[in-house]
FIPA-616402 format. One record per residue (C-alpha): residue in one letter; z, x, y. Coordinates in steps of 0.02 Angstrom, whole numbers, plus 50000, padded with zeros to 5 digits. Example, Ala and Ser with C-alpha at 12.3 -4.5 7.8 and 13.67 -1.06 7.14 Angstrom:
A503905061549775S503575068449947
END
This chain:
X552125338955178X550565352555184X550675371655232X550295369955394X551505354755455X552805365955375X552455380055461X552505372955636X554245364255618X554825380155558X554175389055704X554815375255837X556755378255723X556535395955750X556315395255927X557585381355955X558835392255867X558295405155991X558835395056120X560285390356090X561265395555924X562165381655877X562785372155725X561535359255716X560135369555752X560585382255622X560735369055513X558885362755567X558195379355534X559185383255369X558175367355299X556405372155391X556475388555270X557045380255124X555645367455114X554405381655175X555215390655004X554845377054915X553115373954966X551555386954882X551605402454975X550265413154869X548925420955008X549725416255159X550245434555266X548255437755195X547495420555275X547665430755441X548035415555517X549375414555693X550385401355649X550995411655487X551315427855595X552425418255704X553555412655588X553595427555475X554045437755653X555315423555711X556135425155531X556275447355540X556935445755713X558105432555681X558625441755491X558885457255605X559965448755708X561675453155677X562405437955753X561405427555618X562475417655475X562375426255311X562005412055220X560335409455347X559905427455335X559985425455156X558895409955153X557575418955266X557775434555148X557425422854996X555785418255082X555275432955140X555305440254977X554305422554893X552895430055024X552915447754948X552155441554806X550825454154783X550445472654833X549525467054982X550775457655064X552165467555015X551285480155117X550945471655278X552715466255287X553145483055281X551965490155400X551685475555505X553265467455519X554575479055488X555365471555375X556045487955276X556995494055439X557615474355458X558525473955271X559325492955300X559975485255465X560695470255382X561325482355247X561945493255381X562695480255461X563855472255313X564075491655206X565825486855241X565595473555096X564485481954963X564645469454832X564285455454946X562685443354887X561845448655034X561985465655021X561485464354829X559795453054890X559445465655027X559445479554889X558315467454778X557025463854904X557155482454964X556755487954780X555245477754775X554595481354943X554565500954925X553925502554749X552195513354783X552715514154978X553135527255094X554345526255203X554435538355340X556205547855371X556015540855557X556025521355539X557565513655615X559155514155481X558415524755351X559675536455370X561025525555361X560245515755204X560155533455142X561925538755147X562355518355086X561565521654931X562345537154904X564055534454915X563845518754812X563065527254687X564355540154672X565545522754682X565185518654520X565215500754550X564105494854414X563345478554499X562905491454643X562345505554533X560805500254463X559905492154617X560375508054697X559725518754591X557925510354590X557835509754772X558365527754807X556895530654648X555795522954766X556115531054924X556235547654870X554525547154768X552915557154845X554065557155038X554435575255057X555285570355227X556525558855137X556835573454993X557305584955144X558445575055231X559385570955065X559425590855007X559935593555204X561695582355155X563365591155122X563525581754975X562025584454862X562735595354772X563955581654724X562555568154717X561895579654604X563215578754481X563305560154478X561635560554433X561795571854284X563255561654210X562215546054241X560785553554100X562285549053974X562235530054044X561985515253903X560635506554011X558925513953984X558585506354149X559845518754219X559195531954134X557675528854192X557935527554386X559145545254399X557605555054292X556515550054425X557635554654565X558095569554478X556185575554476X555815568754643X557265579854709X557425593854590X555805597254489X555105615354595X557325619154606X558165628954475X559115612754460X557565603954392X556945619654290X558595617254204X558365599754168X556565601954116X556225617054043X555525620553862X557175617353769X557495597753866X555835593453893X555255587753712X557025576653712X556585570053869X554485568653798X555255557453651X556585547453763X555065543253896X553985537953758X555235527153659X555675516753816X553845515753855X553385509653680X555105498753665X555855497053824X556885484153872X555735473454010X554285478854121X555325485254270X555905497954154X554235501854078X553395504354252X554775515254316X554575526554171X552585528054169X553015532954357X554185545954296X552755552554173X551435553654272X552725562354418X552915575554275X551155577354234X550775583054423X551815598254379X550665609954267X552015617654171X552755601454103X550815596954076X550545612553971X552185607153863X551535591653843X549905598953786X550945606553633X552135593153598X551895588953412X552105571753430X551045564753576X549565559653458X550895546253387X551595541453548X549895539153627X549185527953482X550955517853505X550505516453695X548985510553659X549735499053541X550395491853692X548705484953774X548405473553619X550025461953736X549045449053844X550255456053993X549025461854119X550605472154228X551045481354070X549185485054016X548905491854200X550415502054200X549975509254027X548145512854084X548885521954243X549655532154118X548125534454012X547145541454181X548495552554222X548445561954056X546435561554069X546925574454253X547405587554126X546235594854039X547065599153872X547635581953838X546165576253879X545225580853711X546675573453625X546615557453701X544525555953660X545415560353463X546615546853462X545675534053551X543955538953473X544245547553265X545095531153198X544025518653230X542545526753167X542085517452999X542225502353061X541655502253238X539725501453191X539735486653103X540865478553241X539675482353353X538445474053261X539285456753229X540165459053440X540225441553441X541505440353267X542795444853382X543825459053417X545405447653359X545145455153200X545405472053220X546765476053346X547375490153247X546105503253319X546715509653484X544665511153557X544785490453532X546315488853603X545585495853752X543845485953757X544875471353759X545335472253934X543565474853994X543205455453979X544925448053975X545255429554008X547135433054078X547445430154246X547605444254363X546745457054239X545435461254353X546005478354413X546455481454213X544685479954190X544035492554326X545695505554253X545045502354074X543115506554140X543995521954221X544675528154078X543155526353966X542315536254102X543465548754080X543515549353882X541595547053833X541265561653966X542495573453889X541805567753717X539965566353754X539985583553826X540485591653687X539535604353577X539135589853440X539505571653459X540435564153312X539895549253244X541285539453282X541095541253455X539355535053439X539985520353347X541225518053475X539725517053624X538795506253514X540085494153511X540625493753681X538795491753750X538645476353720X540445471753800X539835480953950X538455473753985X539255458753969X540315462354134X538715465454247X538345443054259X539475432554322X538955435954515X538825420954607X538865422754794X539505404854864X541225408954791X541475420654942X541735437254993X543185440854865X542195437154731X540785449754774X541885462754814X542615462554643X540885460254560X540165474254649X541765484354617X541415480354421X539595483754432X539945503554513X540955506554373X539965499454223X538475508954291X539435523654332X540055524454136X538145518154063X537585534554194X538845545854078X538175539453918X536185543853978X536995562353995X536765564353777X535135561253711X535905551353552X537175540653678X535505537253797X534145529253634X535895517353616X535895510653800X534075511953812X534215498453675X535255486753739X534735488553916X533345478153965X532185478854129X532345460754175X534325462954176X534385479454283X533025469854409X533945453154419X535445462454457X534595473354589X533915457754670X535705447254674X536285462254757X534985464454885X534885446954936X537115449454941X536915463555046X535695455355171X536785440355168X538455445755201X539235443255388X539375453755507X541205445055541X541905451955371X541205468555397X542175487255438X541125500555526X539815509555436X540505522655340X542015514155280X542405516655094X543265494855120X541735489755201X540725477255093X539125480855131X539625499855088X540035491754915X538655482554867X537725496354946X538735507054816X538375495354674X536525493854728X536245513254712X537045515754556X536115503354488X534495509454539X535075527454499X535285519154311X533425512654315X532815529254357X533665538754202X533125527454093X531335522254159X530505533354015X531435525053886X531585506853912X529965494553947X529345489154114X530945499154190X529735510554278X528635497054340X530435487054411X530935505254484X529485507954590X529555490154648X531225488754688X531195505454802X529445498354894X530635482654950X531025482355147X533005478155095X533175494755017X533315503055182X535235498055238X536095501355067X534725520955071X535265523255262X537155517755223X537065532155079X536275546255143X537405545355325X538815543855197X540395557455216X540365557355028X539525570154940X539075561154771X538525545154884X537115559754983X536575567254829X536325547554745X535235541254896X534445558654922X533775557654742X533305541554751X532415547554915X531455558654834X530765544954718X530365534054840X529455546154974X527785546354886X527715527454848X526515520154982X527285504655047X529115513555048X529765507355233X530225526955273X529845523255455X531275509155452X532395519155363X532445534155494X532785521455637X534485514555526X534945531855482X534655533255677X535635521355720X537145522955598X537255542155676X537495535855838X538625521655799X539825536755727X539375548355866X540265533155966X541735528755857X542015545255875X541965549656061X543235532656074X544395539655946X544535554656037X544805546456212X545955535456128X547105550556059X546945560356238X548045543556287X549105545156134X549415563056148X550555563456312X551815575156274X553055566156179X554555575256243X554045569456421X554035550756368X555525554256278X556245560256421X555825547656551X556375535256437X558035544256394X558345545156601X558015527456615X559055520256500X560415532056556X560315527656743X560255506456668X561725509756570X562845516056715X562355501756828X562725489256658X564515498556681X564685499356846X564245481456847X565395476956714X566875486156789X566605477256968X566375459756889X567835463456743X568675448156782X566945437356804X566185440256642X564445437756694X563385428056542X561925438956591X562615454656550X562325455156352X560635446456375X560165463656489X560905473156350X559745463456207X558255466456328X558615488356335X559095486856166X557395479556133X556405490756219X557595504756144X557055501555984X555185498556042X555225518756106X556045520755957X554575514755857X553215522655954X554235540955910X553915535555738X552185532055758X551875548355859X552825556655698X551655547855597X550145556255705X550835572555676X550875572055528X549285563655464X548305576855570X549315592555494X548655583455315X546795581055376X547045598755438X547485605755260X546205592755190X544875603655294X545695621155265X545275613455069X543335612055093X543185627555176X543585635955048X542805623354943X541345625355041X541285646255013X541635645854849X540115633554798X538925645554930X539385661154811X539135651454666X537435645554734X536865662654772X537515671054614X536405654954536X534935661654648X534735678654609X534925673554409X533465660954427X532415674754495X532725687254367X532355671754250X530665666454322X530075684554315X530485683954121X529595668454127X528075675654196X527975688554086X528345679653921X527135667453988X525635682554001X526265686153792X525925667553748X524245665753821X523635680653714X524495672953553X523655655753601X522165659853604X522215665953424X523185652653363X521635639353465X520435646653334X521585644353189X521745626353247X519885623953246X519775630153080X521505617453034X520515603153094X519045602552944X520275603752799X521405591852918X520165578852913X519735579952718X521535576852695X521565565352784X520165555652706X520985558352529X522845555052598X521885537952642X521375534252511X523045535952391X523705527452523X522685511552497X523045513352304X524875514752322X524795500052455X524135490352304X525215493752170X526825491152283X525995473652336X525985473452141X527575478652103X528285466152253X527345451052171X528125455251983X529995458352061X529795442352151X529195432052002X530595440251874X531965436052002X531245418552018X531405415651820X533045423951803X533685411751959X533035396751869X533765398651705X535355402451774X535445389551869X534555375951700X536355385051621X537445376251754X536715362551771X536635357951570X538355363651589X538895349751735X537945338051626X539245339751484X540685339151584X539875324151680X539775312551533X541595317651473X542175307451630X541205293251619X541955290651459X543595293551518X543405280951672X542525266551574X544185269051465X545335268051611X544405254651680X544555241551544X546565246551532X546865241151703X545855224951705X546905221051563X548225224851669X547575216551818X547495198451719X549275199651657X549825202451818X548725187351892X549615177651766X551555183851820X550975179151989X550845163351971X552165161551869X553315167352003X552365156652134X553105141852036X554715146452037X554645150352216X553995131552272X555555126352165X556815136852258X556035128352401X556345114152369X558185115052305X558505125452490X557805108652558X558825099152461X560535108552537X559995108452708X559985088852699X561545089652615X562235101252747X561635089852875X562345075252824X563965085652783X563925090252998X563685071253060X565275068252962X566265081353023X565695077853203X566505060453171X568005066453102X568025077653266X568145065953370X569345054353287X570545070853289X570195072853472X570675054653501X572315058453415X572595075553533X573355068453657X574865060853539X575125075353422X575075093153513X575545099853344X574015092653247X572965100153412X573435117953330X572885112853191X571385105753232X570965121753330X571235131853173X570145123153073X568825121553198X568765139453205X568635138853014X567095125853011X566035137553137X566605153153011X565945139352907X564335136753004X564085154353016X564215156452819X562835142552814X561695150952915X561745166452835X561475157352661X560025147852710X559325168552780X559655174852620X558835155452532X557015161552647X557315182652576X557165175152392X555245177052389X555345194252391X557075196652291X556505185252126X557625192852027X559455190952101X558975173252179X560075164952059X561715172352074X561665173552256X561215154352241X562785148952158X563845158352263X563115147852400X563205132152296X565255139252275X565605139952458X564775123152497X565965115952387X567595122652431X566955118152631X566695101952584X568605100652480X569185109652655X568135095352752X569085082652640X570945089952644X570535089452839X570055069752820X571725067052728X572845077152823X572115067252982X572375051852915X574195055452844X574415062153025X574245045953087X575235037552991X576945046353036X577675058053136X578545071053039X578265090353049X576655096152994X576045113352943X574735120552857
END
């Protein structure tokens, strides 16, 4: 059965279950979501398709649903978490759906039973839908989930404990709301404790989960200054880095580069890192890491990597590790790229490259992390007072890898696909852009970098940009908008072209051309009406290129930039009308609400007191109705909440350029007034050099006649020595020639010898064995005689044997003639009956063994007078049988044998 047949008997169970909640529709249901669980579910909250958002609402609601079995809320559990398969859908079930407020209500709901399976799935699917999530202190049953998790903790229970412990990880880290409402309890102080004795814990796991609460919670506290401060923190550097390195699974790895890169974010742990003695070694053991064809634990180790490039001190030390080792050997890979890197894993700078054009599934956004990080490292060691060679080695290998990643575009294989190439391409250019910042770094790209490849990538990307649907587009202006990134892509590439248009054929030609083309003016416009400052200063410098060209479309351009401005101008005048709705006073809505429900709860009593004895069936389905729109108010608080505060952050976020802003505008004017006290130094040093050039234009004059005499003679020796080494060539070549031939006259006079030593020795062996060979002819047909003998003697016995059965068979039936006279002698009979088809059965295993005696020549004799042996005594047997018959006949006396 497909998807989509699935899917609509699942929604038709759900509702039918809504309707009435009986057995057999329970039942119904319980096996619509375990053949949907069966069934491929990869993609499908992302398809944005109805059908899918039915049923995943039907399931929340009904999981929700206190009155719900727990063995169906556990079934829909099981398949709500198969659909949180990957970051993106974990997130819209979050945020769309609810789903984190459903599980702390079912959690809520059965805390009377910790250790049930329910609870311990709830926990699970909690765990994996909050990792990297906020949740805000106001959705429904986070407080209760809150307090759950902390008495359990403090329970001890040690199938609780751990699941616990990762989702209060989760929900405390980067959610100051949730951190206040836990140090607001009476019994932090308590929680505290547990926590502490917890650090002792076997399971690194553990360990693990309470050092990141403990930071979340404690870290700016004199708790946390405690825990971290210069005398703990290199124990707790070494224990991070040892479960990192050798930790026991991936969960625990990820929840510890978390932890990390927490502590970085606090600058005096950063500075202690900075002087731990050890970190070279545990960095080149994390890189050691990458050389694993697991794309989760490469990403979380490069998340890692980019949080220690943030500070600058370990910075430099990360360009040493990653950059000093792999110096001597890193030209010469470079060289011979397409060897393979297999080879030489053992460098940590190869380790990385690796992931730049891996194979393994899913190790796309390792890629665009590993591009980060180089971006990061070759700036820090590029702009340095002297570039090492090794780092030059190291660029000169990875050009050729990097260039690698900008094909591959192909635009029928949708919008995905160009996303991610145009994704790849900002970043490749972005690090090539870095490398054209040292004049050494820029000769290497300007060699590998060729005009036709920066033009054919220009022109996939204009003809992607003009192509792509208005359907899959955000507004202008949006950083997810993908015409923004091929727009981005586009620029960068261009912005490539134009560093290196002096140093690479044709590229200045291709520049020109590319910024004259009529398509150029959505990705310019898109740019320069950009809210991001690099984005302006790209498409304003690429403006200024362009301005002076004469077929540049500049009219065109204003009318987009025109147009963009006032598409903004509108978004925003909506946005605003649409928070003058939002923004009615909370408190009033609250209020109105509160009143409301207040007055329909007293006539639900009133109601329920005058009809006590009537028990109206309505009643609870008015009570599921308020309680519905309860929690409905309930969520628009939230969302108001949310409001608040993502305005007080935008309002900091401006308070941020401001100052920003004044500090650059001193910094500009300070620049100012030193540029003018330069250009009047100029000027006058300028007024010096024209007197001293005009001196030195004489001496130049005079330089020129003995320059061209020299030259004349220089000429000349130089057509003599161009003679003498065509000379010297010609005698080196012949001398090399003769050496190489009698060498090789040596080896072959040499295979000569040994040659004729085994023909000898063959012509020898050969006449042996034909000798051998007639002997042998002659045995054969020796044997072959003997065998037609055999033959015929096992012919012989077969008549014999034959003749031998007609008599018994006569004998048989005189004896059954006699059976009715003599019941004795029937016994008897039977017996040796019995004893003729033992007999039978010996004959036809003799005359087997009579047809094996052409292969076994040598015991065919003996095991032909054993034969000969049993024939006889059958055939004495056959005649004692004859006589005892006869004498049987004769009179009756007792017989036996």
């Amino acid at each position: 059965m497909d998807m989509t047949t699935s899917l609509k008997s699942l929604l038709l169970a759900i509702q039918k279950y809504r309707d009435g909640r009986t057995a057999p529709n329970a039942a119904q249901l319980q096996k619509q979501v375990e053949e949907v669980s069966g069934l491929k579910c990869d993609q499908l909250l992302s398809s944005g398709q109805v059908l899918p958002r039915e049923c995943v609402t039907g399931l929340v609601e009904l999981a929700g649903n206190p009155n719900t079995s727990p063995t169906l809320t556990s079934s829909i559990i099981s398949l709500l978490a198969k659909l949180a398969c990957d970051d993106d859908s974990q997130e819209t079930l979050h945020s769309s759906y609810n789903l984190t407020s459903t599980l702390a209500s079912v959690i809520h709901c059965h805390s009377a039973t910790p250790g049930a399976p329910l609870v311990l799935q709830c926990l699970q699917v909690l765990q994996k839908l909050t990792y990297n999530t906020r949740v805000f202190q106001s959705t429904n049953y986070i407080h209760e989930l809150i307090a759950f998790l902390m008495t359990n903790i403090q329970s001890h229970n040690d199938d609780l404990v751990m699941p616990c412990l990762g989702l209060m990880a989760n929900l405390c880290r980067d959610n100051h709301s949730v951190q206040s409402h836990i140090k607001s309890l009476d019994r932090v102080k308590s929680f505290y404790r547990t926590l502490i004795n917890f650090l002792a814990h076997n399971s690194l796991t553990v360990v693990v989960f309470t050092l990141s609460i403990l930071a979340s919670l404690t870290l700016n506290e004199k708790v946390g200054e405690k825990l971290f401060d210069a005398k703990n923190i290199h124990q707790t550097f070494q224990l991070v880095f040892n479960i990192i390195v050798n930790g026991d699974g991936t969960l625990t790895r990820k929840y510890t580069v978390d932890l990390l890169v927490d502590l970085l974010k606090n600058p005096k742990i950063a500075d202690y890192l900075t002087r731990y003695e050890h970190f070279s070694a545990c960095v080149s053991q994390v890189l050691g890491l990458l050389r694993s064809k697991d794309p989760d634990s490469a990403a979380k180790v490069l998340e890692l990597l980019l949080a220690m490039c943030s500070v600058s001190g370990l910075r430099s030390l990360l360009c040493q590790v990653v950059f000093s080792p792999a110096g001597p050997k890193l030209r010469a890979a470079g060289r011979r790229h397409g060897a393979g890197l297999d080879g030489r894993k053992a460098e940590p700078g190869l380790a990385l490259v690796q992931w730049l054009s891996s194979p393994v599934e899913g190790a796309e956004s390792c890629s665009l992390q590993a591009l980060q990080l180089l971006n990061e490292l070759l700036e820090e060691a590029l702009g340095a007072e002297s570039v090492s060679e090794s780092v030059l080695s190291f660029v000169e290998m990875l050009l050729p890898v990097v260039l690698g990643l900008l094909k591959g575009l192909d635009p029928a294989q949708g919008d995905a696909h160009l996303r991610k190439h145009c994704h790849r391409i900002t970043h490749v250019t972005s690090l090539l852009l870095i490398l054209c910042t040292e004049d050494s770094a820029r000769s290497l790209v300007s060699r590998q970098v060729s005009a036709p490849l920066c033009l054919s990538q220009v022109e996939s990307l204009l003809s992607s940009c003009h192509n792509i649907s208005p359907l899959s587009c955000h507004p202008p202006g949006c950083d997810d908008d993908l015409s923004q990134v091929c727009a981005d892509a586009l620029l960068k590439t261009l912005e490539l072209m134009s560093k290196l248009r002096q140093q690479v054929k044709d590229m200045e030609t291709s520049f020109y051309r590319m910024l004259q083309d009529q398509r150029i003016v959505t990705p310019l416009s898109l740019a320069l009406t950009s809210h991001h400052r690099e984005r302006v200063q790209t498409g304003l410098s690429l403006l200024f290129e362009a301005t002076p060209l004469p077929d540049f479309p500049s009219l065109v351009l204003g009318e987009s930039m025109a147009a963009n401005n006032a598409y903004r101008q509108r978004e925003a005048e909506l946005s605003v009308k649409r928070v003058a709705v939002q923004e009615v006073p909370p408190s009033s809505i609250l209020d109105s609400s509160s009143r409301s429900v207040h007055n329909l709860v007293e006539k639900i009593q009133n109601g329920l007191e005058l009809q006590e004895q009537v028990k109206d069936s309505h009643v609870s389905e008015i009570i599921d109705v308020y309680e519905q729109k309860l929690s409905a108010f309930a969520s628009k608080e939230s969302r108001l909440e949310d409001l608040l505060e993502a305005k007080a952050l935008a309002l900091s976020q401006a308070d941020r350029l401001i100052a920003q802003y004044r500090f650059q505008r001193a910094q500009a004017e300070a620049e100012a007034c030193k540029l003018g006290s330069l250009l009047k130094e100029a000027e006058r040093r300028r007024e010096e050099l024209q007197s001293e050039l005009s001196s030195q234009v004489l001496e130049v004059e005079r330089s020129k006649a003995d320059m061209e005499e020299l030259l004349q003679h220089n000429a000349r020796l130089q057509q003599d020595s161009e003679e003498h080494q065509a000379l010297k060539g010609a005698y080196n070549s012949l001398l090399n020639r003769f050496n190489e031939s009698e060498r090789l006259l040596k080896e072959l006079q040499a295979a000569h010898t040994s040659l004729t030593k085994q023909i000898d020795s063959l012509r020898k062996n050969h006449e042996a064995l034909q000798l051998q060979h007639e002997k042998m002819a002659s045995v054969l047909e020796e044997r072959d005689e003997e065998i037609r003998s055999l033959h015929s003697d096992v012919q012989q016995k077969n008549s014999d044997i034959a003749g031998l059965r007609g008599e018994l068979q006569a004998e048989e039936e005189k004896v059954q003639e006699k059976d009715q006279e003599k019941r004795d002698l029937e016994e008897t009979v039977d017996v040796l009956r019995k004893e003729l088809n033992k007999t039978e059965q010996a004959r036809k295993d003799a005359s087997i063994k009579a047809s094996s005696l052409e292969l076994q020549k040598s015991t065919l004799e003996t095991k032909l007078k054993q034969k000969e042996d049993e024939l006889s005594k059958h055939s004495s047997m056959i005649a004692m049988i004859h006589s005892l018959s006869s004498g049987k006949m004769k009179n009756d006396v007792n017989l036996s044998l």
